[in-house]
C-alpha positions in Angstrom: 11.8 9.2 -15.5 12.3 5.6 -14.8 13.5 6.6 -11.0 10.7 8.1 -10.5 8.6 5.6 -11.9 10.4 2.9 -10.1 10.1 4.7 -6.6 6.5 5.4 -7.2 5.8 1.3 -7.3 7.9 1.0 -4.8 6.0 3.4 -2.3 2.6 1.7 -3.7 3.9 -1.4 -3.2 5.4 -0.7 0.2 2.1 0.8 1.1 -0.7 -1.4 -0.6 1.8 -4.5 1.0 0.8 -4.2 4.6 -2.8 -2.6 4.3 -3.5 -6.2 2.3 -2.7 -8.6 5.3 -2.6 -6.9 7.7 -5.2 -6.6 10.3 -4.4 -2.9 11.1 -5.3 -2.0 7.7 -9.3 -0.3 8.7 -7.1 1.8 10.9 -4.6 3.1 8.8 -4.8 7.0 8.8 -5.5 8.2 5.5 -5.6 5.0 3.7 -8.9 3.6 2.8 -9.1 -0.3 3.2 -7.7 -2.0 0.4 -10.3 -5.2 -0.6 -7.1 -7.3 -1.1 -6.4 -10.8 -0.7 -6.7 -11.2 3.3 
């Protein structure tokens, strides 16, 4: 449970990340844009 758990956040983490500040992150397939700190 907590391996799954833990590799969840990690994905989400690994994934929210980049599409925060980075500008490529409109034009990420299948992500919507994430209103993070940029």
């Amino acid at each position: 449970m907590l391996g799954a758990a833990a590799s969840v956040l990690i994905l989400h983490i690994s994934v929210a990340t980049p599409a925060g500040w980075l500008p490529a992150a409109p034009s990420s397939p299948g992500l919507p844009a994430s209103p993070g700190p940029a």
